[in-house]
N, C-alpha and C positions, 0 to 999 in steps of 0.2 A: 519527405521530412516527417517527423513522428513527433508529438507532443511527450516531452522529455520527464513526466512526471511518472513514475512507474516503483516508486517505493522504496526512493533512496535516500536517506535520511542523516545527512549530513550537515553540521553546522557552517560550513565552507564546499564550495560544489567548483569550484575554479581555483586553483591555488598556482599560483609561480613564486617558485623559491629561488631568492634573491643569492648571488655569493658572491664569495670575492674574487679577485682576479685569479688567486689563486688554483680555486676551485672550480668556476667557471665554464660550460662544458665550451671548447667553440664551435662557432656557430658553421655548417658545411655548404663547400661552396654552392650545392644544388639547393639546399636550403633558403640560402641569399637569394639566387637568381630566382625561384619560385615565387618567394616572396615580393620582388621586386617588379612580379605581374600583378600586384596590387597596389593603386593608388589610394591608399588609407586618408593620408593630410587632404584629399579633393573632395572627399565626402565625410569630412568632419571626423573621423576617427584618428585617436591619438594612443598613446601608451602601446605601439607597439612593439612585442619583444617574441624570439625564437625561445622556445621551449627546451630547457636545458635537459630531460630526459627519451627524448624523441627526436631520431635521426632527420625528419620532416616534422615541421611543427611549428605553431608561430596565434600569435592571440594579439587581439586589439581591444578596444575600448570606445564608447561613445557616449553622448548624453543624450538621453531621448527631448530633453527638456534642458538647455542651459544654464538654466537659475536654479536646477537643483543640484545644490550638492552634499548629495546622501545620496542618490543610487543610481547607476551607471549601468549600461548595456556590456557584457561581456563578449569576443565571438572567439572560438578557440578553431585552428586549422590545423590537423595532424594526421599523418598514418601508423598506426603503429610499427614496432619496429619487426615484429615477428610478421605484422603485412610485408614491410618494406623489406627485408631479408630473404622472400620467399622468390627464389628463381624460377617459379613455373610461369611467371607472366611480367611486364613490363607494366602493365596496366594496373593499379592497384586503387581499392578503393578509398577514396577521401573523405574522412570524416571532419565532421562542421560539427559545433554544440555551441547554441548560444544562449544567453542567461540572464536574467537581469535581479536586481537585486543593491542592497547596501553595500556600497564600497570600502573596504575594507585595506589596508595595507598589505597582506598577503592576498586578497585576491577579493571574491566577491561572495558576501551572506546570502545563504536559502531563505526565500522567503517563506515564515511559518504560516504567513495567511492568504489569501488568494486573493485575489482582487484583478476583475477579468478585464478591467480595463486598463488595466497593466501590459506590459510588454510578455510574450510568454515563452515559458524555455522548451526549446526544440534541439532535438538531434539530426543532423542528416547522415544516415548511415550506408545508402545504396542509391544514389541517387547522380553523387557525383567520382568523379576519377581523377587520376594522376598517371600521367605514363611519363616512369622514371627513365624511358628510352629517350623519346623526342620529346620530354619536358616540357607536354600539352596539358591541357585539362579538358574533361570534358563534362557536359551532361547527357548521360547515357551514351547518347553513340555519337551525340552531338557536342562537334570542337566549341571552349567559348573559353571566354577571356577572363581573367581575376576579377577584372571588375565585375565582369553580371553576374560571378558568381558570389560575389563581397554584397551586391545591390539585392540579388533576389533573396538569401538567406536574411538579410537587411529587414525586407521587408516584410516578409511571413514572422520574424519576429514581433514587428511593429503593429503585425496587422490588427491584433485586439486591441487596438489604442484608437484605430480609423470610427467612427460615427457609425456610417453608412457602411463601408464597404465589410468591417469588422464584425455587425452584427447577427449572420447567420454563425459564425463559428462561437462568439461571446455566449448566443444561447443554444449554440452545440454544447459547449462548455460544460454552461449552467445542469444540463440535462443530467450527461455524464458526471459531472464532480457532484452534483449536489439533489438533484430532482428522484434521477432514478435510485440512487443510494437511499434515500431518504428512506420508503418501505422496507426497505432491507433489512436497514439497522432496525428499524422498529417490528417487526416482527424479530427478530432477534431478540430484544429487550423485552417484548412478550413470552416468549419463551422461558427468558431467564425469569423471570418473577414469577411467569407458572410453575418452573422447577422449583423456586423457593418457598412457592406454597403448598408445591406438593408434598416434599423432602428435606424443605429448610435448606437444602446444598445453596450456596450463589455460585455459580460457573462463571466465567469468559475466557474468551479466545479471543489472542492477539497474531493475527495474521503475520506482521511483520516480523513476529520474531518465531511465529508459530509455535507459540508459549500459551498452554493451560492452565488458568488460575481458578482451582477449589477452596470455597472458603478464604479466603485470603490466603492459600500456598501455591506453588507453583509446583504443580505433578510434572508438567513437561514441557519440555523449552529443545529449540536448535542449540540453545547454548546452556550446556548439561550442567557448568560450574552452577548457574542459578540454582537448577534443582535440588543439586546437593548441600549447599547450603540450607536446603527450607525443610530437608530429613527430618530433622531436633526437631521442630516446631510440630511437623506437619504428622508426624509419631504421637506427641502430646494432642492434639487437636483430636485424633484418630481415637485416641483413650478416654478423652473426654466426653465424645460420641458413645463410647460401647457402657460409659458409665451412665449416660442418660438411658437408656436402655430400659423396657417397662413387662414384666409378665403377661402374655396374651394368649391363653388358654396353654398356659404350660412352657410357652415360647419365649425367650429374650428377643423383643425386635424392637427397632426403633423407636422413641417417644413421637417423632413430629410423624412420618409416615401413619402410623394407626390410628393416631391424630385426626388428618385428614381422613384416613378411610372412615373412620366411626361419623367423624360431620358429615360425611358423604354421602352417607345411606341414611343418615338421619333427615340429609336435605330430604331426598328422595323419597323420603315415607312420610313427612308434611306435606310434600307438593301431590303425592299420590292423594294424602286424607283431604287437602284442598281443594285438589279439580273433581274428588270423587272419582275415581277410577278402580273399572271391575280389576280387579289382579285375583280372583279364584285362581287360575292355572299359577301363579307364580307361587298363591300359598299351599298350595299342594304339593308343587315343588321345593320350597322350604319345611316342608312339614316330615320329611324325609330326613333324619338325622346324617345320616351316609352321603347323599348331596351337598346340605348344608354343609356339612365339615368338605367335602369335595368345591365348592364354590367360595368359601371362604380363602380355602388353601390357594386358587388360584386367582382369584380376585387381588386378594394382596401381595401375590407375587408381582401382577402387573401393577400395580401403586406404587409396589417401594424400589420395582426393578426396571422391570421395562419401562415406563413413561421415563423415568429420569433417564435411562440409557437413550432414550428417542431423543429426549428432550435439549441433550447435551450435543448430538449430532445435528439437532437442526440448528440450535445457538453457534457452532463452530462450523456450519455449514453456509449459513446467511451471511456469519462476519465474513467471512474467506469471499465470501463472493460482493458484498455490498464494497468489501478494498478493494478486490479486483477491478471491479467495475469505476469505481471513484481514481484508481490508478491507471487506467487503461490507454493504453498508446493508443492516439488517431492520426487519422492524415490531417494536415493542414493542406 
């Protein structure tokens, strides 16, 4: 079973759409009979109904707590139907997803915040089976009955709710969602305000939609209508840039990059008069017009280009990896 959080971003994560008679899919006899190796009402689970888009399929409900009513255990049992359709095998695998969350009349709310002593949402995707032949179930290779598979799914859900028994995974949890993320993001945010002090740019990168936002535009997104939309803007913004623009020995470059560079070397030639440091070879080195024009040329190629080209790779490199990592399926 896998911890079911991996970057899906939905206001409803369970949904059963209700119809009328008319519409109604009905429910298949193998369907019934499967279901019917479930004793739901023995162990407190209610609201069970077959899923009207899935040939196999069937979800229940329960209260982790009695007296709350605001949010309810979901546990959903289906095969898909492109599983269920496939005649190279009899055996097919059963999938389980359970949820917990605000009860809702179609179905049940994502929660937006975590809280590990909460019940936690899991998938089981290979773990257990269905053979559509002799209408068994199993875990792995081992035959077992609705119930233990209704009770142990049950209980890996419940399990960050247990005191004792709960609390190696609760600060498994913490580690993965929140501890190890932690440096990630912040080195990231390091970067970005170093970029902004380099080049005045503000960058970020949003993993989930794998969307780049400069300056307040969005250069690049999975979802391309964004971009296009921020053209207008992002064209004016770009013109407003080449307008601030300042004469540098004959050159139009940047105002905020020669900015920094000229503070830069300014630092540099205080802290050298301060600690008193020979620099002979370096003023002889600068004493060469031909160098000096040669070490300016390339010195602020690397200020205005490359550090912010580094800079923008490490900031989209750390987010990508600090969600990865804060999303990452484990075993329960």
């Amino acid at each position: 079973m896998q911890d079911s959080q991996s970057g899906e971003r939905k206001s409803v994560i369970e949904k059963v759409v209700v119809k009328n008679n008319m519409t109604e899919q009905v429910e298949s006899e193998q369907n019934k009979r499967l279901r019917g190796k479930f004793n739901f009402e023995k162990y407190g689970f209610y609201s069970v109904i077959h899923y009207i888009d899935a040939q196999i399929g069937f979800g229940c409900k329960k209260k982790l707590n009695p007296q709350d009513t605001k949010n309810v255990s979901g546990i959903g049992f289906y095969i898909p139907n492109k599983t269920y359709n496939d005649t190279g095998s009899t055996r097919k695998t059963f999938y389980i997803k359970a949820t917990y969350g605000e009860e809702l009349p179609e179905g049940i709310r994502m929660r937006t915040e975590q809280n590990f002593h909460e019940p936690l949402d899991l998938e089981f995707r290979d773990e257990f089976f269905y053979d559509t032949g002799t209408e068994k179930l199993y875990r792995g290779s081992k035959e077992i009955t609705g119930d233990e598979v209704l009770l142990e799914v049950y209980a890996k859900h419940i399990k960050t709710t247990r005191s004792i028994w709960g609390l190696y995974l609760r600060t498994k949890l913490r580690f993965l969602r929140i501890w190890f993320p932690w440096p990630l993001k912040f080195l990231s945010n390091v970067f970005h305000y170093l970029l902004f002090f380099i080049s005045g740019d503000k960058y970020t990168y949003e993993f989930l939609f794998q969307e780049e936002n400069l300056n307040g535009q969005i250069i690049s997104s999975r979802m391309e209508g964004r971009v296009d939309r921020n053209k207008e803007s992002a064209k004016i913004k770009e013109e407003e840039k080449e307008s601030r623009q300042i004469d540098f020995f004959g050159n139009k470059v940047p105002q905020w990059p020669i900015v920094f560079y000229s503070m830069l070397h300014l630092s540099f030639w205080f802290l050298i008069k301060y600690l008193d440091v020979k620099i002979d070879q370096i003023e002889n080195f600068f004493s060469n017009n031909f160098l000096l024009v040669l070490y300016i040329i390339v010195s602020f190629w690397v200020i205005e280009t490359v550090l912010p080209f580094l800079l923008k790779k490490f900031v989209k490199y750390l987010s990508t990896w600090s969600f990865q990592v804060a999303n990452k399926t484990i075993k329960v």
